[in-house]
N, C-alpha and C positions, 0 to 999 in steps of 0.2 A: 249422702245419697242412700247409704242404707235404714236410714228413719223414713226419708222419700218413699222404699221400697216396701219398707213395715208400713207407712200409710197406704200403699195402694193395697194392699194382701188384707189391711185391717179394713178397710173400703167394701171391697169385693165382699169380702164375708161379711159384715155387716148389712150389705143386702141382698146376702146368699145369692150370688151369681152365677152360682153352681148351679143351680137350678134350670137356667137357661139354656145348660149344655146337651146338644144330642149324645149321649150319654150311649144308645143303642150303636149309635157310630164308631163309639172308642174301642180299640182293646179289652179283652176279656181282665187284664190286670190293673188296669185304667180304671175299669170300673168297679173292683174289686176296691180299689182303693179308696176311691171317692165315697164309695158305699158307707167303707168304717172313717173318713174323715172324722175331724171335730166339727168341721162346719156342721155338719148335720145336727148336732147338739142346738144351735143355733134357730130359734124363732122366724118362719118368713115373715110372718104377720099381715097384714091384712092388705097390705099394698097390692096393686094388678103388679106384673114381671115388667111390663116398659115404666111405672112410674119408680118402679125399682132399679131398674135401668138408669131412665133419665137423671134420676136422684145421685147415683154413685158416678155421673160420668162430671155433673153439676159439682159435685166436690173433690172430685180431683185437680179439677180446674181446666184451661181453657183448650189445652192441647186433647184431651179425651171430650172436650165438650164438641171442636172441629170434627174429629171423628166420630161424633155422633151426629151432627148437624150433613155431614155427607152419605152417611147411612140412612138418614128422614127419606131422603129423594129415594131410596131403591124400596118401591114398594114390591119389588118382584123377589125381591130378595128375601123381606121378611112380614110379619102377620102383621096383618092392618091395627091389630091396639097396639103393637110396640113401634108402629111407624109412625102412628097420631102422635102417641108421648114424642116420639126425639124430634118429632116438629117444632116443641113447643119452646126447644134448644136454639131455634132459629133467632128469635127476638125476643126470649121469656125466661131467662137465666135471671137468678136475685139481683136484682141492683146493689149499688154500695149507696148508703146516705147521701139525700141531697146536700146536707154542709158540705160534707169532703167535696163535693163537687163542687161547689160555691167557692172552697178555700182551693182547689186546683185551677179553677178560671181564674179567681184574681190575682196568684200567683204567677200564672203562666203569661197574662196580658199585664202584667204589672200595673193593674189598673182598679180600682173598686168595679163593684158588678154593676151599680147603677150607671158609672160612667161609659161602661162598656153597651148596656144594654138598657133598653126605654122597661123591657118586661121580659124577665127570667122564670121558668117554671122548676124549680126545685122538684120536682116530683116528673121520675122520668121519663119520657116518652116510649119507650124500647131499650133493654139491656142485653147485651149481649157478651161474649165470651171474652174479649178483650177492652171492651169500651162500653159505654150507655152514650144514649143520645137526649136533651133537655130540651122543650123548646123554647124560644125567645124570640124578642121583636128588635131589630137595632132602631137607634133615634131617627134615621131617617127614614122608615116606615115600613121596610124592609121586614117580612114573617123567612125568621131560619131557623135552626137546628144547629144544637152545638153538643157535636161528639169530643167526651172527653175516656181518656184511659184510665182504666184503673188502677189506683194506686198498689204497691208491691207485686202488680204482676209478673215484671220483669225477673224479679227473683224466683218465682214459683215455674215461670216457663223454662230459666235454665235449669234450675234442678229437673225437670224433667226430661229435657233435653241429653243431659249427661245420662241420665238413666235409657233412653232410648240408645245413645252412642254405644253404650255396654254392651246392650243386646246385639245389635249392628255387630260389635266388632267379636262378638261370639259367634254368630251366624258367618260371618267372613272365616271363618277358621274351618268353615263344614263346605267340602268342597258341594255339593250340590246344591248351597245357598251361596257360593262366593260370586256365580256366574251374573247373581244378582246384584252386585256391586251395592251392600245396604248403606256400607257408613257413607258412599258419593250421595246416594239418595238424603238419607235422613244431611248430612251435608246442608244439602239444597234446600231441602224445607225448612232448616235450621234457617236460613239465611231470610226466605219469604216472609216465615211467620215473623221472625225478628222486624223485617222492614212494616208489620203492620203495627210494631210499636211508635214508627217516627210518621205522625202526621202531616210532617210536610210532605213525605214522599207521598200517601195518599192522594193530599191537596193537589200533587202535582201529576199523579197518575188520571184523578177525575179532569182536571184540565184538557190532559193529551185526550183523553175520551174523548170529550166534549165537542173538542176541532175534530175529532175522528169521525162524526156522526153531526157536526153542523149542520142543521136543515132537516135533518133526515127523518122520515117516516116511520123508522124503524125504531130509532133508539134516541130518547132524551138523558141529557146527564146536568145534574143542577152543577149550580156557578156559584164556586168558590169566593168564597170573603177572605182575600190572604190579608189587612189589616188587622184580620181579628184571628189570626191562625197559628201557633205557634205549633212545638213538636208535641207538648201531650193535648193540643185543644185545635179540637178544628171546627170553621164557622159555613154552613153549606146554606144557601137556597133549599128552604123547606117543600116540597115535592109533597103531594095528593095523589094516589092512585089506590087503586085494589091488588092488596098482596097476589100476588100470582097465585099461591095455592091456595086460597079463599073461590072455590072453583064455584060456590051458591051461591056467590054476589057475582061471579062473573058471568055465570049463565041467567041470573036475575036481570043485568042490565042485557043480555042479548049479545051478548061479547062475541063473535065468529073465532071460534075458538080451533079449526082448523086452519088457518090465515095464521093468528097467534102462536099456534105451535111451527108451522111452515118458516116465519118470520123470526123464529130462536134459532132456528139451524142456519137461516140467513147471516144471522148478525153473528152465527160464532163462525160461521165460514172468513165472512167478511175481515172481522178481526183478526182472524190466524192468516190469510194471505192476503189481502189487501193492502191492512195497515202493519200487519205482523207485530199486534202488540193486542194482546186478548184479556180480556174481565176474568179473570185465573178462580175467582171465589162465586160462583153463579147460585149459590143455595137458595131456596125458595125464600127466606130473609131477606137476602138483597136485588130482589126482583120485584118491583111492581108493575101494574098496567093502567096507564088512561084510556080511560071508555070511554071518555067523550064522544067518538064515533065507534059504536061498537062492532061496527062493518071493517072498521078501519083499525084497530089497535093497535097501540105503541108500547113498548117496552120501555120503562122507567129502569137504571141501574145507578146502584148507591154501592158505598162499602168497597174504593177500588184499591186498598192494602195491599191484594196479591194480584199482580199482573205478572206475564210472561211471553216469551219472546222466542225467535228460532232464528238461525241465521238462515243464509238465501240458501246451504248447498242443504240443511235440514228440510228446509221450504219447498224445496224443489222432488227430494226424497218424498219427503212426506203426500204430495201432493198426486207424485207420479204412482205413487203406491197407492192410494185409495182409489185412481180412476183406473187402476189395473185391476184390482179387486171388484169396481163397478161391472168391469166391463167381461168379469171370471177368466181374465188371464192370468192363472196362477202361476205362470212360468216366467212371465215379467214381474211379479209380486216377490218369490224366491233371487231373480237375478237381482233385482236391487236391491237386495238386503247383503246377498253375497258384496256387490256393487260397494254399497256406502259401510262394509266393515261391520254392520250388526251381528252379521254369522262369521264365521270361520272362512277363511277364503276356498278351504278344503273341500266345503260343504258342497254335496253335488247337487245342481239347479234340479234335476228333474225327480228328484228324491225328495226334495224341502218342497217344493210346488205340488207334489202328489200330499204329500202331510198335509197341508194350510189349505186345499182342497178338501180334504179328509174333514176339517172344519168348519171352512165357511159356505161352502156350495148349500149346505139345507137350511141357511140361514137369507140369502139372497132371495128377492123380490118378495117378499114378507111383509107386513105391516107390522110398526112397531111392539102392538100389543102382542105380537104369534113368537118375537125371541128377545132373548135376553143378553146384553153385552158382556153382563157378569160371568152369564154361559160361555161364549164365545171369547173370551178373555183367558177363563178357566183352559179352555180347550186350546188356545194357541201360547198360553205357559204353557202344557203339558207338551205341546211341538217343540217350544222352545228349549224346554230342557234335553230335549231330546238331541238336538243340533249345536246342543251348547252356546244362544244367544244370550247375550247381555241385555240385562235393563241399561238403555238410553234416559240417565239419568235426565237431562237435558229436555225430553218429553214426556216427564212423568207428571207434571203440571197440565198439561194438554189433555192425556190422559183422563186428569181427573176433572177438568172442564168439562169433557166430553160424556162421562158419564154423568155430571151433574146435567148438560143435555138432555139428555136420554131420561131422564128421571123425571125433567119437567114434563118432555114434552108426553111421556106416560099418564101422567097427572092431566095435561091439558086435552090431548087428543089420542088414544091407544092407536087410531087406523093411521097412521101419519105412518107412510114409505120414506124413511129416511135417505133409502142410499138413490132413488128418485129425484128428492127434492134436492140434496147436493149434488146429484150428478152431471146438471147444467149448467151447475155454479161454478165448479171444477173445470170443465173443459172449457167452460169460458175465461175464467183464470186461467189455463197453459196456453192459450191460443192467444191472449195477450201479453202475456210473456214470453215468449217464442216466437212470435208473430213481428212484421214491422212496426207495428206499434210500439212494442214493448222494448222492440231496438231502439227507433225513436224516444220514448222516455227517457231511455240510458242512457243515450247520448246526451239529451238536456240535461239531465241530472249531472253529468260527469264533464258539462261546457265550463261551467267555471274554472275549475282545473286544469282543463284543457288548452282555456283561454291564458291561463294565467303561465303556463308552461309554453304556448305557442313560440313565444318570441325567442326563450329561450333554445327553442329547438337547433335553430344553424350552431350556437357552441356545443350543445350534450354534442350532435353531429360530428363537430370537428374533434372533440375532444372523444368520443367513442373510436373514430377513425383514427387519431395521435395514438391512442392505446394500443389499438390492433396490429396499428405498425409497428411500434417499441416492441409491441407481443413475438410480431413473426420475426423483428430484428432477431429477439433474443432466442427463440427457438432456431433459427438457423445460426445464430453463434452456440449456443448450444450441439446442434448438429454439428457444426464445426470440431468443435473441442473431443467430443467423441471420436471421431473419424479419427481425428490426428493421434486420440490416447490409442486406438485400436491399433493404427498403422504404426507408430511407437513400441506398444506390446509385441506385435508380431515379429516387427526388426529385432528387438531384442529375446523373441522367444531364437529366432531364426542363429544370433550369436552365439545361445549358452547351448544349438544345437553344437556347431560347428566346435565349440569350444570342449564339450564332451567327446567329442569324437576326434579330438586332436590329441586330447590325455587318455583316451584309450591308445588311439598307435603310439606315441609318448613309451608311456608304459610297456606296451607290448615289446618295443622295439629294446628298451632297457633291457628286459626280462626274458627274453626270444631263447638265448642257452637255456636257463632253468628248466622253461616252460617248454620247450623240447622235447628236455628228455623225460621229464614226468607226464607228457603226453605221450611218447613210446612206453611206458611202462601200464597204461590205465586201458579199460576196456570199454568199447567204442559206446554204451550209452552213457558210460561218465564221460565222454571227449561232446557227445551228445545234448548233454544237460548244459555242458559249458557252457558252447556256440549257443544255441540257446539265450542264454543268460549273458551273455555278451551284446548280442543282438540288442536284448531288451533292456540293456545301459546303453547303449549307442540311440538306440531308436526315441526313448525317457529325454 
């Protein structure tokens, strides 16, 4: 791990990344430093700062190439040349040799390439950070695409992995980064990006898509060849469209490009409550459009490696939260976060609801081009730190869908009213789930079980009813046993009174001479203290 870390440090410098830093932002000693660096000894050379960029994020390999493939979409974020270059990270990372590719198909399909395939193109169609994609024709006439992974990547993503776990578990030790749970996070993405090494689970995630959006207007997803699909080789139905960010061909062919941007907030709604199973990787790479009808446009998506999921009580959270926010009731936005455990239970409602106000009120009925979520993000960490909320490890996938959202639809249409166009979608989701409808569904869904347990119900009956009775048996023999040990104790406290008080006159009566006359001889508060102290052996 620490040769891992000498390559990223010799990385960095090597295309003085220094350079990139707001520098006026840092510390006076910050920049003191940096100033008398050895980097500075160091040549930029002639490169622009993003091919510089893309260049150092391209060799460190595919965990820094993601994170620059999710930075292309903010162009709010940063200056339009270094937002061109990490675009180019979307589908334009070096390829590896067609051989290897050739010797990974026939190994994977344990089959020669000719048998497998009528016409293979060795020379790749798109490479990308974990895989490249070839095209090919199968013998029965079939035009697809066959994504294959890169060999030794595996190894190069856990070394990095362990290097990010480091850092993770260094920031956990700083109480105002612990609230941020890093290693649960890095955790989870550990787990994601890993599942985009096993091609089946792809195979099987573009399937679920596909029935997810059968028919549908909105959103096509090509159809899997599992014949020819192993875990590092997968065989898709080759798809035609216009890159999504390719905005000169899409306003060439007349593409209604407000419709298109409208219809990505559709489809990501749709997938988080609907099917509650969302396209997690949205980068301008794995989005295309058919313009076939350019009135009419449809979203093509490829590349479904990461997907993600919420349960129904996140679902329901989530849900009630953003139409609380639509609708600027910030004091239901606070309660149900106290609600669902995100804050402190501590946390006072009308204190947190004045904060998250303090945030989003100049950001409401806006068009998307007038705010920024990176802003509004920024501003509800800084709430967050404040009230000590946790990152919901669980929606940090969502999250970063949603900002890949917001990025496209930037790029496609800046005037688009986001919290608008989901605001109808939303209340029509809780109103059929809450609704009789949405009772009705539950019911159906939950008749098999239902059915299946029916007949059973007269024994669970009888035997729930056997229980209760044995239960109250044994709690009133229980009560029994009690009473009688109380009424036992008492007789026998009530003996060893009677028996005390028999061996005092006993005694007395023995001793009466003695105690006589050493009571005529003492003076009346030691005759005093006796009685006394007689009493409270007798009474004992």
């Amino acid at each position: 791990m620490s040769l891992r870390l000498f390559r990223i440090s010799w990385v960095m410098a090597r295309y003085r990344l220094d350079t990139l830093l707001p520098l006026d932002r840092f510390p006076w000693w910050l920049r003191l430093l940096l100033w008398f660096s050895p980097l500075r000894l160091m040549p930029v050379g002639h490169r622009t700062r993003g091919e510089r960029l893309r260049l150092a994020l391209e060799t460190l390999g595919p965990i820094f190439i993601k994170f620059g493939q999710m930075l292309s979409t903010r162009r709010d974020l940063l200056p339009e040349d270094i937002a061109d270059e990490l675009r180019r990270l979307q589908d334009q990372v070096p390829p590896f040799p067609g051989e290897q590719a050739v010797t990974r198909v026939e190994k994977e399909l344990e089959m020669s390439l000719s048998d497998a395939f009528a016409f293979f193109d060795t020379a790749p169609l798109a490479s990308a950070s974990i895989a490249q994609v070839h095209v090919a024709q199968l013998h029965s006439g079939e035009d697809v695409v066959v994504k294959i992974i890169r060999p030794g990547i595996e190894r190069i993503m856990r070394q990095d992995m362990a290097l990010m776990y480091q850092v993770a578990k260094l920031l956990a030790k700083v109480p105002e980064a612990r609230r941020l749970r890093p290693v649960e996070v890095i955790r989870d993405y550990e787990a994601t990006l890993f599942d985009e090494l096993d091609l089946y689970k792809e195979a099987a995630n573009t399937s679920q898509l596909k029935r997810n959006f059968k028919d549908s207007p909105l959103l096509f997803v090509p159809t899997i060849y599992w014949p020819f699909t192993r875990r590092h080789v997968m065989v898709q139905e080759r798809i035609r469209g216009v890159p999504v960010a390719d905005l000169d061909t899409l306003k060439a062919n007349g593409t209604n490009l407000k419709k298109l941007a409208e219809r990505g907030v559709e489809i990501f709604f749709t997938q988080v409550f609907r099917d509650n199973f969302f396209h997690a990787d949205m980068h301008p790479g794995n989005i295309f459009v058919n313009c076939d009808n350019p009135e009419d446009p449809q979203y093509i998506a490829i590349d479904c490696g990461i997907v993600g999921s919420l349960t129904r009580e996140d679902q329901d959270y989530l849900a009630r939260n953003l139409l609380a926010f639509f609708h600027q009731d910030y004091y239901e936005v606070a309660a149900l976060h106290i609600e669902s455990g995100w804050v402190g239970e501590n946390t006072r409602a009308n204190e947190f609801a004045a904060a998250i106000r303090t945030v989003c009120e100049p950001i409401l009925e806006k068009p998307l081009k007038d705010i920024s979520f990176g802003q509004v993000l920024l501003g509800l960490f800084q709430t967050a730190r404040r009230f000590n909320m946790e990152v919901q490890p669980q929606l940090v996938l969502l999250q970063k869908t949603l900002l890949n959202i917001e990025g496209l639809g930037r790029q496609l249409y800046p005037d688009l009213d986001l919290w608008s166009t989901a605001k109808p979608y939303l209340e029509q989701w809780m109103k059929e789930r809450a609704g009789v409808g949405g009772l009705w569904r539950s019911l159906k869904r939950q008749a098999p079980e239902l059915s299946h347990q029916l007949p059973e119900l007269p024994v669970l009956a009888h035997q729930a009813l056997s229980r209760m009775e044995h239960e109250h048996r044994q709690r009133h023999q229980q009560t029994s046993a009690i009473s009688d040990m109380q009424q036992q104790m008492a007789r026998q406290g009530k003996r060893q009174h009677r028996l005390r008080i028999g061996l005092v006159l006993l005694g007395l009566a023995l001793a009466w001479q003695p105690l006589s006359q050493w009571a005529g001889s003492q003076q009346w508060p030691v005759l005093v203290a006796a009685a006394i102290g007689l009493l409270l052996l007798v009474w004992q």
